[in-house]
C-alpha positions in Angstrom: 0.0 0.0 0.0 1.2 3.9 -0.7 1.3 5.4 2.8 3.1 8.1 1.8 4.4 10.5 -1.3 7.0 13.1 -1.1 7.5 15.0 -4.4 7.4 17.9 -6.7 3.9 20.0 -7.1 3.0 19.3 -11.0 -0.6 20.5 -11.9 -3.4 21.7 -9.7 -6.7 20.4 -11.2 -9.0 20.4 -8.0 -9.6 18.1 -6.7 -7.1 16.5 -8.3 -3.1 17.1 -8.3 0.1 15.1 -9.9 2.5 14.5 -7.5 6.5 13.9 -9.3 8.0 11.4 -7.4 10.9 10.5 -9.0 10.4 10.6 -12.2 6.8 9.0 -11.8 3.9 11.0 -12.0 1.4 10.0 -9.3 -2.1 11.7 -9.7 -3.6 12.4 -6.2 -7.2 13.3 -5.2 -7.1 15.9 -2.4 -9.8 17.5 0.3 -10.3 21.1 -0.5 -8.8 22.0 3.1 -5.2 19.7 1.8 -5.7 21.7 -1.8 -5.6 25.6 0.0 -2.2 24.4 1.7 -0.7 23.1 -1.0 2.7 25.0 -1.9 3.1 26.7 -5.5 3.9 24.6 -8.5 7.1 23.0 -8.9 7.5 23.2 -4.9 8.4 20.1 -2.9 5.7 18.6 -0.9 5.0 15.2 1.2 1.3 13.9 1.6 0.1 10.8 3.6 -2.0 9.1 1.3 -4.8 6.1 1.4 -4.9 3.5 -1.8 -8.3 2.8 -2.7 -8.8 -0.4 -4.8 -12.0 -0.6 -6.9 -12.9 -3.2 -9.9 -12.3 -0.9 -12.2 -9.6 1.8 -11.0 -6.9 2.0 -8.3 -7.4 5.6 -6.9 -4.8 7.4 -4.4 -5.9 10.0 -2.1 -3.5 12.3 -0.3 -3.5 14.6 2.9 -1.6 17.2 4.4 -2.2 15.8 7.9 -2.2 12.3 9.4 -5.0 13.5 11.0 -7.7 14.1 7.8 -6.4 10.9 6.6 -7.4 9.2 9.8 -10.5 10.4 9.4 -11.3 10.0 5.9 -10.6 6.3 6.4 -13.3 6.4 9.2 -15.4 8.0 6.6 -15.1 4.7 4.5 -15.9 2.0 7.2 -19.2 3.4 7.3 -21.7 1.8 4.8 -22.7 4.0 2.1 -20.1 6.3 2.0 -17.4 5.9 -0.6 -14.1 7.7 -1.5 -15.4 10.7 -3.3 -18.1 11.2 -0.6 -15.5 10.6 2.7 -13.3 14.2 0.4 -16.5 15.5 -0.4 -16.9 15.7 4.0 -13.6 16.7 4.5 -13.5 19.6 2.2 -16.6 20.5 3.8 -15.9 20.6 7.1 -12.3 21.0 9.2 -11.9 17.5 11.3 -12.7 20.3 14.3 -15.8 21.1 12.8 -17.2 17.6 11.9 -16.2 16.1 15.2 -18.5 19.3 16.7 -21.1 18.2 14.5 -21.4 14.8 15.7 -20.7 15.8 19.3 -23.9 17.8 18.8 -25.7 15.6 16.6 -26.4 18.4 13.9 -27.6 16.6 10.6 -28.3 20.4 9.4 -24.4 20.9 9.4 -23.9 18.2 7.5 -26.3 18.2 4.7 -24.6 21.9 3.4 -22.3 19.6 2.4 -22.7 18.3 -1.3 -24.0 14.6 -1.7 -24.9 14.8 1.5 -29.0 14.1 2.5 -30.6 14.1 5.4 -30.4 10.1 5.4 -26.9 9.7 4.7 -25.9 12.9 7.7 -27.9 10.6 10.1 -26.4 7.5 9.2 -22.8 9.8 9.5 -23.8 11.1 13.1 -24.9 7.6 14.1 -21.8 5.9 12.8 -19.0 8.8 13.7 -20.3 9.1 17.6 -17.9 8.4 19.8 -15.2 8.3 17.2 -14.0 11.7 17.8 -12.8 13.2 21.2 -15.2 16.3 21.1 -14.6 16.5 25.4 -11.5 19.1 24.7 -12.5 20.6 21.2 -10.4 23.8 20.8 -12.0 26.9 22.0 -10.7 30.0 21.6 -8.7 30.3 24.2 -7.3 27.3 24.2 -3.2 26.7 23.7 -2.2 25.4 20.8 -1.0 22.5 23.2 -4.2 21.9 24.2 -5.3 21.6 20.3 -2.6 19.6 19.4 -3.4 16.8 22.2 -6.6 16.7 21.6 -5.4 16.1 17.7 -4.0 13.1 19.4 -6.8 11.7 21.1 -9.2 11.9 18.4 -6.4 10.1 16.1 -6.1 7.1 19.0 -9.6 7.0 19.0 -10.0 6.7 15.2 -7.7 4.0 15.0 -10.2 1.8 17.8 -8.7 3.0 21.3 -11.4 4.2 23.6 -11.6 7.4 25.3 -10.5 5.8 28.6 -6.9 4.3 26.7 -6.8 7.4 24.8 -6.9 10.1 27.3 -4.4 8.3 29.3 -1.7 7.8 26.9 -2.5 11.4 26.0 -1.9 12.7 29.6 1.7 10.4 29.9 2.7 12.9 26.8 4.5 15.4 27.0 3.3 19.0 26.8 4.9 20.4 23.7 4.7 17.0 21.6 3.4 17.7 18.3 0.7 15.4 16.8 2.7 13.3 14.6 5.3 12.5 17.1 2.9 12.4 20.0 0.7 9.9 18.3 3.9 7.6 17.4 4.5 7.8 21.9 0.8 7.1 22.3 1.0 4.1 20.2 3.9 3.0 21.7 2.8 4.0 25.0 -0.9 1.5 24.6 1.3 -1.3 23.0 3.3 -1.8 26.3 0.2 -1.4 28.9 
């Protein structure tokens, strides 16, 4: 599987971008929210990525932050929703923002977003609760440290931790990790207990 891509910035075609990776050109379906931070053409970038293998097409889909990936691979356990609807969320909404939603059960929120009907928000909210640590969501006074382990605890919890595991390997942390790293700790941290 491609977990990962570190290349030169070809085209911009949103959604879509081809990623330079040594002489191969790999083309990459984006969220809108990975797209805006995208450096200028013919700039370097990296991208975690998720391979998704259909009948008739293998289809890579890259993210600025472990953390959108995480979630867009959330997106796809849940019946109904496929690849182009899991971007369509995530350009919709900031992981923040749909981890609010669900904390709050607001279907309205979710249905702005195109492809997205009353049904299928429901079946989102029903499927997504509990999935996302919404206890600490960012307000506006929080730190940035206090974002970034919350970060973490909504990507342990993603991966099948529950909030119990999570918060505790997020607490044994320390206070300026940043989210990649502190995730890597976590995960070491849970495989030892």
């Amino acid at each position: 599987m491609i977990g990962r891509l570190s290349g030169t910035l070809l085209e911009k075609n949103p959604p879509q971008i081809l990623l330079d990776v040594q002489g191969v050109g790999y083309e990459v379906d984006v969220p809108m929210s990975t797209f805006y931070n995208l450096p200028a053409l013919n700039e370097k970038v990296a991208l975690h990525t998720q391979l998704v293998v259909r009948e008739d097409a293998h289809l890579l889909f890259g993210f600025l932050t472990q953390e959108e990936r995480i979630a867009f691979r959330q997106l796809l356990k849940i019946s109904g929703v496929g690849p182009k609807l899991a971007l369509s969320v995530l350009s919709g909404l900031s992981i923040g923002d749909l981890a609010a939603a669900v904390a709050n059960k607001d279907a309205s929120r979710l249905t702005k977003i195109p492809g997205v009907g009353k049904k299928t928000a429901e079946r989102l909210l029903l499927e997504l609760q509990g999935k996302f640590a919404v206890s600490g969501v960012a307000t506006a006074s929080g730190s940035a440290i206090a974002s970034s382990g919350n970060d973490i605890v909504n990507a342990l919890l993603a991966l099948g931790y529950n909030e119990k595991e999570a918060d505790w390997a997020a607490k044994q942390l320390p206070k300026d990790a940043d989210v990649s790293g502190g995730i890597r700790q976590a995960l070491k941290l849970l495989s030892k207990s």
